[in-house]
C-alpha positions as YAML, in Angstrom:
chain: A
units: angstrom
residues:
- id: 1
  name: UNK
  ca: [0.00, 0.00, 0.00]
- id: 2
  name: UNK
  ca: [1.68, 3.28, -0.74]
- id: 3
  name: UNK
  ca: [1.13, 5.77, 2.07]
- id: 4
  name: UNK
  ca: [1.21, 9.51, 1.23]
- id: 5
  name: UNK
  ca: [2.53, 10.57, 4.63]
- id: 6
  name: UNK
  ca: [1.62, 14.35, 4.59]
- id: 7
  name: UNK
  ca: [-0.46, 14.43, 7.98]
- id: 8
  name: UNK
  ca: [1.92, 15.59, 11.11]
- id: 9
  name: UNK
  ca: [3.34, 12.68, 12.72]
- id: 10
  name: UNK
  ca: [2.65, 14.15, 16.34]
- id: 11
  name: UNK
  ca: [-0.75, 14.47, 15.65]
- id: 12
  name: UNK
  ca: [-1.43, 11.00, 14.68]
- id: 13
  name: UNK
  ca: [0.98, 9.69, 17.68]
- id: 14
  name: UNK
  ca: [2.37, 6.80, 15.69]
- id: 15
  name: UNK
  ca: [5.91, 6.79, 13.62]
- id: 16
  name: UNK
  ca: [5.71, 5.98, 9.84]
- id: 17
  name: UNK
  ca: [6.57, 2.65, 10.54]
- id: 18
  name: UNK
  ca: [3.50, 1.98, 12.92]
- id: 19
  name: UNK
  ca: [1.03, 3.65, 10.75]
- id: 20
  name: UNK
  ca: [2.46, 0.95, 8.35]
- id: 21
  name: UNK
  ca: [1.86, -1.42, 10.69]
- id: 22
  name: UNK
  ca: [-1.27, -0.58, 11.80]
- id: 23
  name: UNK
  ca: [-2.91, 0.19, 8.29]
- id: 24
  name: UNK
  ca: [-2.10, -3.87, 7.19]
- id: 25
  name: UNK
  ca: [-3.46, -5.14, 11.24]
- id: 26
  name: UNK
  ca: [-6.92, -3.26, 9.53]
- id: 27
  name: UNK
  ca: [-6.78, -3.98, 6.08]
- id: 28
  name: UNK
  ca: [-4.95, -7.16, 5.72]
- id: 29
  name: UNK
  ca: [-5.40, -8.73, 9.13]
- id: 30
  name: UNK
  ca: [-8.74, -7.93, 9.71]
- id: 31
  name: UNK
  ca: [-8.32, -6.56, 12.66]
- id: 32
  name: UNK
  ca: [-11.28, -4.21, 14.29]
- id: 33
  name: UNK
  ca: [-10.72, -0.58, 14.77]
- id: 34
  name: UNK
  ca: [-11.06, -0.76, 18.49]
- id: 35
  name: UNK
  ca: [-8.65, -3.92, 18.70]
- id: 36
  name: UNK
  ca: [-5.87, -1.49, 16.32]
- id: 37
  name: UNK
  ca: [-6.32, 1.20, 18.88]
- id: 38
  name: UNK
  ca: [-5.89, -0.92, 21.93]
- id: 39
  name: UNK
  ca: [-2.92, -2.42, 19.96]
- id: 40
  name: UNK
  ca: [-1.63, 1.27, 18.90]
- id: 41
  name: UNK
  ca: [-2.45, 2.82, 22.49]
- id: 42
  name: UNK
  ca: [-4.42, 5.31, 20.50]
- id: 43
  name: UNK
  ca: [-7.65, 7.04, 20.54]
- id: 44
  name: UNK
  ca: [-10.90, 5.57, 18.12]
- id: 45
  name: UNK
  ca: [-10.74, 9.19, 16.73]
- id: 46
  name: UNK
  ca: [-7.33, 8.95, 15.61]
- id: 47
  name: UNK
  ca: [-7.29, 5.73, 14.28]
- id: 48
  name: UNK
  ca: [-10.31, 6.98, 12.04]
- id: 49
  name: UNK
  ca: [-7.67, 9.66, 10.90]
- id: 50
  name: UNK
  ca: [-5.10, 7.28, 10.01]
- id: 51
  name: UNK
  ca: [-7.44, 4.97, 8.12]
- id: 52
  name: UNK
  ca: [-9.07, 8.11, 6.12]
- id: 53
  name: UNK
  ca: [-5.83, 10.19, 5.28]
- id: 54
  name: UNK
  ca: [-3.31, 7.18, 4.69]
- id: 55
  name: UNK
  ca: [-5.96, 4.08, 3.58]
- id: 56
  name: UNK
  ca: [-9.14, 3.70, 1.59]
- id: 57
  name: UNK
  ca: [-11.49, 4.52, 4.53]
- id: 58
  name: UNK
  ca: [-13.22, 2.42, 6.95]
- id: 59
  name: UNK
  ca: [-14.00, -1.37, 5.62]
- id: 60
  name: UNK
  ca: [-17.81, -2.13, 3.83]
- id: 61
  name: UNK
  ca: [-19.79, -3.85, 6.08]
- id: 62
  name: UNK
  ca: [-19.73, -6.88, 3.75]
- id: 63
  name: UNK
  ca: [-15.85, -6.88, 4.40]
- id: 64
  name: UNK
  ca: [-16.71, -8.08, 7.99]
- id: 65
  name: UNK
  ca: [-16.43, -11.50, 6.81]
- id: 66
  name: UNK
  ca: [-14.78, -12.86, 10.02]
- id: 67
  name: UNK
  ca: [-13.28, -14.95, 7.02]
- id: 68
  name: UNK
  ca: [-10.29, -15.71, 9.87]
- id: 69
  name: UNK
  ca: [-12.96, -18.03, 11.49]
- id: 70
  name: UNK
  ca: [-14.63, -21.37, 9.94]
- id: 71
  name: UNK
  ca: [-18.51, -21.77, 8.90]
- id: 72
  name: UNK
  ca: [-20.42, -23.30, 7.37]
- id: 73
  name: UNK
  ca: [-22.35, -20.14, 5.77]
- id: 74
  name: UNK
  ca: [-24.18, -22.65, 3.64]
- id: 75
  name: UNK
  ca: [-26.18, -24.18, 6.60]
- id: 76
  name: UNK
  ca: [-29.67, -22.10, 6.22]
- id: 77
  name: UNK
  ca: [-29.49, -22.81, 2.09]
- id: 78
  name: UNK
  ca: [-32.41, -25.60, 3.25]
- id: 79
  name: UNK
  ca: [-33.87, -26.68, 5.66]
- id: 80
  name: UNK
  ca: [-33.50, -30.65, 5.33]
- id: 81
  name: UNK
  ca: [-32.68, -31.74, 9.17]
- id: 82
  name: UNK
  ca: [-33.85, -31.83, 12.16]
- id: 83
  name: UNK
  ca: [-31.04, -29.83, 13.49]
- id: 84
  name: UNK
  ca: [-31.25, -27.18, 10.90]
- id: 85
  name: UNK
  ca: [-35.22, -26.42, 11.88]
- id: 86
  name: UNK
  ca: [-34.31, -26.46, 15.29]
- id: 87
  name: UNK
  ca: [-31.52, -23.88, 14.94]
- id: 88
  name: UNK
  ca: [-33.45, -22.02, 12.73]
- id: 89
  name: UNK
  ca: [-36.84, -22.19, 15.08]
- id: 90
  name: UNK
  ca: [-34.35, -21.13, 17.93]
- id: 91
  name: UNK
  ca: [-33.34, -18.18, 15.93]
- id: 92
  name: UNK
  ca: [-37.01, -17.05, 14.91]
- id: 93
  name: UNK
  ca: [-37.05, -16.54, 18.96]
- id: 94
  name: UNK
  ca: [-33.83, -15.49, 20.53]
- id: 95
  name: UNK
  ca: [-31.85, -14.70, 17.70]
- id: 96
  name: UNK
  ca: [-31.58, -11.27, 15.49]
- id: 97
  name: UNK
  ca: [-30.24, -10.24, 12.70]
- id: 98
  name: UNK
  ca: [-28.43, -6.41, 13.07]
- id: 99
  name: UNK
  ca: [-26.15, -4.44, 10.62]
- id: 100
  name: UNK
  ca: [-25.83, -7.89, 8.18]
- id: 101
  name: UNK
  ca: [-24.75, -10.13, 11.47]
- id: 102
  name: UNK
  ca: [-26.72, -12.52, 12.94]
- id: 103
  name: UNK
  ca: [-26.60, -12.29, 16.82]
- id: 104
  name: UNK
  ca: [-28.01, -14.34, 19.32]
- id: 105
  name: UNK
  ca: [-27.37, -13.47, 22.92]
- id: 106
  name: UNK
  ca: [-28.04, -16.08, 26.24]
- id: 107
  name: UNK
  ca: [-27.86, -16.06, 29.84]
- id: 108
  name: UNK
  ca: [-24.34, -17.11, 30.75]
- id: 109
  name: UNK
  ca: [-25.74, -20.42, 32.21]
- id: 110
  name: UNK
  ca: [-26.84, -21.43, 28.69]
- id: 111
  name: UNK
  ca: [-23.17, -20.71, 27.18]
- id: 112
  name: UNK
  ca: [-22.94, -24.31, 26.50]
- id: 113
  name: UNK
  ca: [-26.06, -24.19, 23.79]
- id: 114
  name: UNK
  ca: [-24.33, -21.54, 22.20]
- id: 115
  name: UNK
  ca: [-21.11, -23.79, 21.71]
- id: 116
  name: UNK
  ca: [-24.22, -26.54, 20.46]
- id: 117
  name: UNK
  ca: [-24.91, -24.20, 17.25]
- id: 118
  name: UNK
  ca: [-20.90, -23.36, 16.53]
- id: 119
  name: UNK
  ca: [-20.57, -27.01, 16.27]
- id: 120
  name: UNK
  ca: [-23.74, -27.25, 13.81]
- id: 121
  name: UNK
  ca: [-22.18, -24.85, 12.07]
- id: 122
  name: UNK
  ca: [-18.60, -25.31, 12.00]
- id: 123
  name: UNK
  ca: [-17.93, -21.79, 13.93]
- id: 124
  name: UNK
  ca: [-14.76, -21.57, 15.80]
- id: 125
  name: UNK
  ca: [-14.90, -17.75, 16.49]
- id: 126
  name: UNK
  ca: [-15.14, -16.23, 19.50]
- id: 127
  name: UNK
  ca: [-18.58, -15.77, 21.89]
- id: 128
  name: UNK
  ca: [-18.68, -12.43, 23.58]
- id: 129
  name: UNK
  ca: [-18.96, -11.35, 27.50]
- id: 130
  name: UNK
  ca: [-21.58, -9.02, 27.53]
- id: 131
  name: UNK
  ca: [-22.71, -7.93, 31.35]
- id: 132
  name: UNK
  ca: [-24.88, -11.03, 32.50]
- id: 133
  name: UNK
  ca: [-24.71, -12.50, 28.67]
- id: 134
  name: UNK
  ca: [-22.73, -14.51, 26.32]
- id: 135
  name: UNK
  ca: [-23.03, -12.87, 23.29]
- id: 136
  name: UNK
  ca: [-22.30, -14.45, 19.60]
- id: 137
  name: UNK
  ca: [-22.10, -12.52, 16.34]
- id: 138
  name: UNK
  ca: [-21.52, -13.79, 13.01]
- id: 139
  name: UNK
  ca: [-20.97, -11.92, 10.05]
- id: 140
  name: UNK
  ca: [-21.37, -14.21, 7.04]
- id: 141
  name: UNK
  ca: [-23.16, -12.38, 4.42]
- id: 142
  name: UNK
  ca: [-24.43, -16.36, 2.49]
- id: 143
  name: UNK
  ca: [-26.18, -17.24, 6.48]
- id: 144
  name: UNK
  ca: [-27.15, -14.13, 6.79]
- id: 145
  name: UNK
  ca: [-29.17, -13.88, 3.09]
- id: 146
  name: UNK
  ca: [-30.13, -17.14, 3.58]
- id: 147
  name: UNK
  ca: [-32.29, -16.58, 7.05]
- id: 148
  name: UNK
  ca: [-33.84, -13.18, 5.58]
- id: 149
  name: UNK
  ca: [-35.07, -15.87, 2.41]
- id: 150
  name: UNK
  ca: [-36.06, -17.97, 5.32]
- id: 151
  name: UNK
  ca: [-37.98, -14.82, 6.78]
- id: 152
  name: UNK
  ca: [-35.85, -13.50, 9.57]
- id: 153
  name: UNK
  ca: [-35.72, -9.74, 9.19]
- id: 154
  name: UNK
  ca: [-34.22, -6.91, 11.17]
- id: 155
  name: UNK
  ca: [-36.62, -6.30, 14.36]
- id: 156
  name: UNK
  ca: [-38.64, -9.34, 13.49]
- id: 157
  name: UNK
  ca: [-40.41, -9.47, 17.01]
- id: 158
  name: UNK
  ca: [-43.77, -8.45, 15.45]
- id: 159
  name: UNK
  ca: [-43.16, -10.23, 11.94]
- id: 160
  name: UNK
  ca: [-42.69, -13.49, 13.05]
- id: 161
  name: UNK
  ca: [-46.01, -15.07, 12.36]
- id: 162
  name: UNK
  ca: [-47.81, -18.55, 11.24]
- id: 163
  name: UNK
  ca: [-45.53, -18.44, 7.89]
- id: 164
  name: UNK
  ca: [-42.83, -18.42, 9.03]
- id: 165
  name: UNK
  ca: [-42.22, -22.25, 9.17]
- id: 166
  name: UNK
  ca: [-43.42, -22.01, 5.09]
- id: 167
  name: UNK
  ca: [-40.29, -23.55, 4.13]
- id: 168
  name: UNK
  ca: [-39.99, -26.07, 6.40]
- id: 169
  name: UNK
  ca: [-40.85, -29.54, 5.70]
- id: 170
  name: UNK
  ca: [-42.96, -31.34, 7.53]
- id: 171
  name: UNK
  ca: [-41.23, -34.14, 9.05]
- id: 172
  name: UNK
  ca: [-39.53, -31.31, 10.72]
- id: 173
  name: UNK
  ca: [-41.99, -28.77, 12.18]
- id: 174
  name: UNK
  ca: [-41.93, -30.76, 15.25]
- id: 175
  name: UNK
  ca: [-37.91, -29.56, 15.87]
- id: 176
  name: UNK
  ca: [-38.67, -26.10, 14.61]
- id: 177
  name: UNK
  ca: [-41.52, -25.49, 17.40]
- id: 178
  name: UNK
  ca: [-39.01, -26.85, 19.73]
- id: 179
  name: UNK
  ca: [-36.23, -24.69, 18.98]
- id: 180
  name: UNK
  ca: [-39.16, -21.70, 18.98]
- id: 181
  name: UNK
  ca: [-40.08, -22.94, 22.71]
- id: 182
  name: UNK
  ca: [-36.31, -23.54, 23.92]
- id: 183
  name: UNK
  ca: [-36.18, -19.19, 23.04]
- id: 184
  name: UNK
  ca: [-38.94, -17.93, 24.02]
- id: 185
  name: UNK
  ca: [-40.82, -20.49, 25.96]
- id: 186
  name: UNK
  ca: [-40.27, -21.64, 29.70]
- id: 187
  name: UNK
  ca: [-41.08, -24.54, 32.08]
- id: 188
  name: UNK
  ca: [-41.91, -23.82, 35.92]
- id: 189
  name: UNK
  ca: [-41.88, -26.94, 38.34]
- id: 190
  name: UNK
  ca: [-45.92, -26.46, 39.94]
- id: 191
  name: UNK
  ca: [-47.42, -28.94, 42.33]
- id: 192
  name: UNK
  ca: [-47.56, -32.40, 40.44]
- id: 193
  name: UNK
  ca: [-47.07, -30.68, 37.03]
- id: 194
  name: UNK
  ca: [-45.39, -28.06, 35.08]
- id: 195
  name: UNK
  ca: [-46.73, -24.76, 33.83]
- id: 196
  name: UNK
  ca: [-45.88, -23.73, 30.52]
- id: 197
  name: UNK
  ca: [-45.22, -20.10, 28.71]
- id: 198
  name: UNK
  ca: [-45.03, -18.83, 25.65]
- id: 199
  name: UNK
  ca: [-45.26, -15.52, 24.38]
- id: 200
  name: UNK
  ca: [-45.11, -14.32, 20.95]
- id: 201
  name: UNK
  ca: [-47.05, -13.29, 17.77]
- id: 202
  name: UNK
  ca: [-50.61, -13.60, 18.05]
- id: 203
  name: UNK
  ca: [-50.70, -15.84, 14.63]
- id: 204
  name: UNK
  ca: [-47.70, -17.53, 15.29]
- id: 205
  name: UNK
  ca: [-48.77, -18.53, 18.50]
- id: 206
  name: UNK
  ca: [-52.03, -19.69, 17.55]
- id: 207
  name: UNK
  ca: [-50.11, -21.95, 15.15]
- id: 208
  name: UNK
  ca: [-48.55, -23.32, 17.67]
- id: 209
  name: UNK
  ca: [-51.75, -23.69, 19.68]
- id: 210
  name: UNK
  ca: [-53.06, -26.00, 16.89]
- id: 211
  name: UNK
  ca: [-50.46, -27.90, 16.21]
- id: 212
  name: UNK
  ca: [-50.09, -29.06, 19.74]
- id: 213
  name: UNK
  ca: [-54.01, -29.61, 19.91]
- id: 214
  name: UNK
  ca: [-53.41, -31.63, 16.73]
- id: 215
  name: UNK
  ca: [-51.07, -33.77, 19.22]
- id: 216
  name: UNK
  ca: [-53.04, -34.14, 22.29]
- id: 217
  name: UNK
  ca: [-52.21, -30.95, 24.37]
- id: 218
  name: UNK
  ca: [-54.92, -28.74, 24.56]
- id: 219
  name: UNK
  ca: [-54.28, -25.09, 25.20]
- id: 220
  name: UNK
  ca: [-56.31, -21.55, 24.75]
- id: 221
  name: UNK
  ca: [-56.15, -19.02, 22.19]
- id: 222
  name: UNK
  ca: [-53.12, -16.16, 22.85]
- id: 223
  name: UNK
  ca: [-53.85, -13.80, 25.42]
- id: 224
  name: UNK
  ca: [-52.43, -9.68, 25.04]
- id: 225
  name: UNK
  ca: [-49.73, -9.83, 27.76]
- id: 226
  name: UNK
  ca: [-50.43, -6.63, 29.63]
- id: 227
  name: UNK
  ca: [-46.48, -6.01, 30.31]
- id: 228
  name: UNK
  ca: [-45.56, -4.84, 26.72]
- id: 229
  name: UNK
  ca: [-49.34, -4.12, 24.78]
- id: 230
  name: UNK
  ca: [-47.82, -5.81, 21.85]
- id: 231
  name: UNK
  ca: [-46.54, -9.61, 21.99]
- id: 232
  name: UNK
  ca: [-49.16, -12.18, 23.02]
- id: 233
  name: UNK
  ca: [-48.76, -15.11, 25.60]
- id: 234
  name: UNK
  ca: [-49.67, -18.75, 26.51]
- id: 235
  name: UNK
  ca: [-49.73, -20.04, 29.53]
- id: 236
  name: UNK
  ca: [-50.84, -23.45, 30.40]
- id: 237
  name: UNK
  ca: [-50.56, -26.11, 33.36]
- id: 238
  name: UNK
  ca: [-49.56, -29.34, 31.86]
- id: 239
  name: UNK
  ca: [-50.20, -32.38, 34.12]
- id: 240
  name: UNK
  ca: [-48.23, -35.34, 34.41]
- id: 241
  name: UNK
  ca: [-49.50, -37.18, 31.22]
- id: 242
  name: UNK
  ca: [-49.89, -33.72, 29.61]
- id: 243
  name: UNK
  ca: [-45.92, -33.46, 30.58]
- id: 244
  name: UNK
  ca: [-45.28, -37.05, 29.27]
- id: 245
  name: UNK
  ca: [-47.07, -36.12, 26.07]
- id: 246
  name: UNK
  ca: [-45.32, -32.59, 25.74]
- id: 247
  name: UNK
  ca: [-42.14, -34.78, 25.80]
- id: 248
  name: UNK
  ca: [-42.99, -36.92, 22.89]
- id: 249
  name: UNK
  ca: [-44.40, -34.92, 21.11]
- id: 250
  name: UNK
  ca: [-41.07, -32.69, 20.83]
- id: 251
  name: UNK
  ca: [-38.29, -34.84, 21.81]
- id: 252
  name: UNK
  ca: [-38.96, -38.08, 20.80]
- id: 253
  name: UNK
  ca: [-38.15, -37.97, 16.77]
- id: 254
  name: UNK
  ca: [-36.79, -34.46, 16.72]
- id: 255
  name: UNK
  ca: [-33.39, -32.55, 17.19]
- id: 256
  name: UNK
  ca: [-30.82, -34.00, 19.60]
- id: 257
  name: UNK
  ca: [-29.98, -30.16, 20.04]
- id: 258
  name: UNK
  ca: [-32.11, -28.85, 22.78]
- id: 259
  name: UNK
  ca: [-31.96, -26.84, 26.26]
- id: 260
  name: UNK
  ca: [-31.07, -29.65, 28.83]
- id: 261
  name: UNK
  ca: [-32.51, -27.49, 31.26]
- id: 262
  name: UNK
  ca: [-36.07, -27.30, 29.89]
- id: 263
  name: UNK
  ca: [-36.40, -31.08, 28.94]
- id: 264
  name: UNK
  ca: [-35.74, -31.65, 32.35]
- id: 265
  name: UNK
  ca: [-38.55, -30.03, 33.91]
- id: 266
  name: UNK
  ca: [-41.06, -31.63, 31.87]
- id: 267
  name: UNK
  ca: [-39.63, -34.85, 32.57]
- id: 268
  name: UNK
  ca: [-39.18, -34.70, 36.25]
- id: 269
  name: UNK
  ca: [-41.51, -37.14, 37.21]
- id: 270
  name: UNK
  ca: [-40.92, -39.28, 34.17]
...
């Protein structure tokens, strides 16, 4: 790269030979700005400088490849496992897709699920400490394409509805709802049973309701959970054999993938 090195040296706090340095760490290496200034002991604000006067700018956000790091970016082409409609009804819940990067965040108890999807996937980057989270982001522009074709959208909360699952087979729908219920669902130990929640999308919840009525579980319609005015919720006391059935119905032929956690509530008494 040739460097046109007409900016005052003391200004930028770096000799020729670092700004050198530091422009291949970005451009070559991949490297984030805030890791080059931590590796520079410089401010953000001056390594923007640098990177406008002596480089080409900051990177595209397609550049963000994290190409350093294995994955299989091909993984959401189709969904033709049990694993894949898991991952992918997982996603439709606690997942999100931000600034071409698919993110899903978890308490740090469930770090170990998270390390359950980079294997699916092939992932060997990094998962994030954020506060009382464990954060991953992956920016693979294929995966990410691929889940918008599969309907996951920027601030999908209110989006994600009954067709959402269009483009998943049948034989496994079963795995997707599971994956849906292992984000946003939750199992409470209560007397000789186990409640159940679920909130959601009124649609998408009701087509959930059916297809567990098609299976033996009855539950009510969606009710408007007063906390937020906008997502819906189901709540439902399963009983013993309700539990026993919940527990076929989405474990028996499904994804080995699941929240060890949750299965184990529903079969407590098993």
């Amino acid at each position: 790269m040739i460097l046109a090195l007409a900016f005052p040296l003391a200004r930028m706090k770096l000799s020729n030979t670092e700004i050198q340095n530091f422009l291949n760490d970005y451009y070559v290496n991949k490297l984030t700005v805030k890791i080059c200034s931590q590796k520079y002991n410089i401010g953000k604000s001056t390594a923007l400088k640098i990177l406008k006067k002596f480089g080409t700018g900051g990177r595209k956000r397609d550049e963000y490849d994290n190409n350093k790091y294995a994955c299989n970016e091909s993984f959401f082409e189709k969904i033709d496992s049990h694993e894949k409609a898991y991952w992918f009804g997982f996603i439709c819940a606690d997942g999100n897709i931000y600034n071409q990067k698919l993110q899903i965040a978890l308490n740090k108890k469930d770090e170990n699920h998270l390390l359950k999807f980079c294997k699916q996937i092939n992932y060997n980057g990094p998962i994030y400490n954020d506060r009382t989270l464990k954060r991953l982001m992956i920016c693979r522009k294929k995966l990410v394409q691929d889940l918008k074709k599969l309907g996951i959208q920027e601030n999908k909360t209110f989006l994600i509805d009954q067709e959402i699952f269009s483009q998943v087979p049948n034989q496994y729908i079963r795995s997707a709802i599971l994956g849906y219920i292992d984000g946003d669902g939750s199992f409470s130990i209560k007397n000789n049973g186990v409640n159940f929640t679920l909130v959601g999308n009124y649609s998408f919840l009701n087509f959930i309701v059916s297809f567990l009525r098609e299976n033996g579980i009855s539950l009510n319609e969606p009710k408007k959970d007063k906390r937020t005015r906008q997502t819906y919720y189901i709540n439902k006391y399963l009983s013993k054999d309700s539990c026993c059935k919940m527990v076929d119905i989405l474990y028996s032929e499904g994804s080995s993938d699941y929240l060890e956690r949750k299965r184990n509530k529903l079969i407590y008494e098993k």
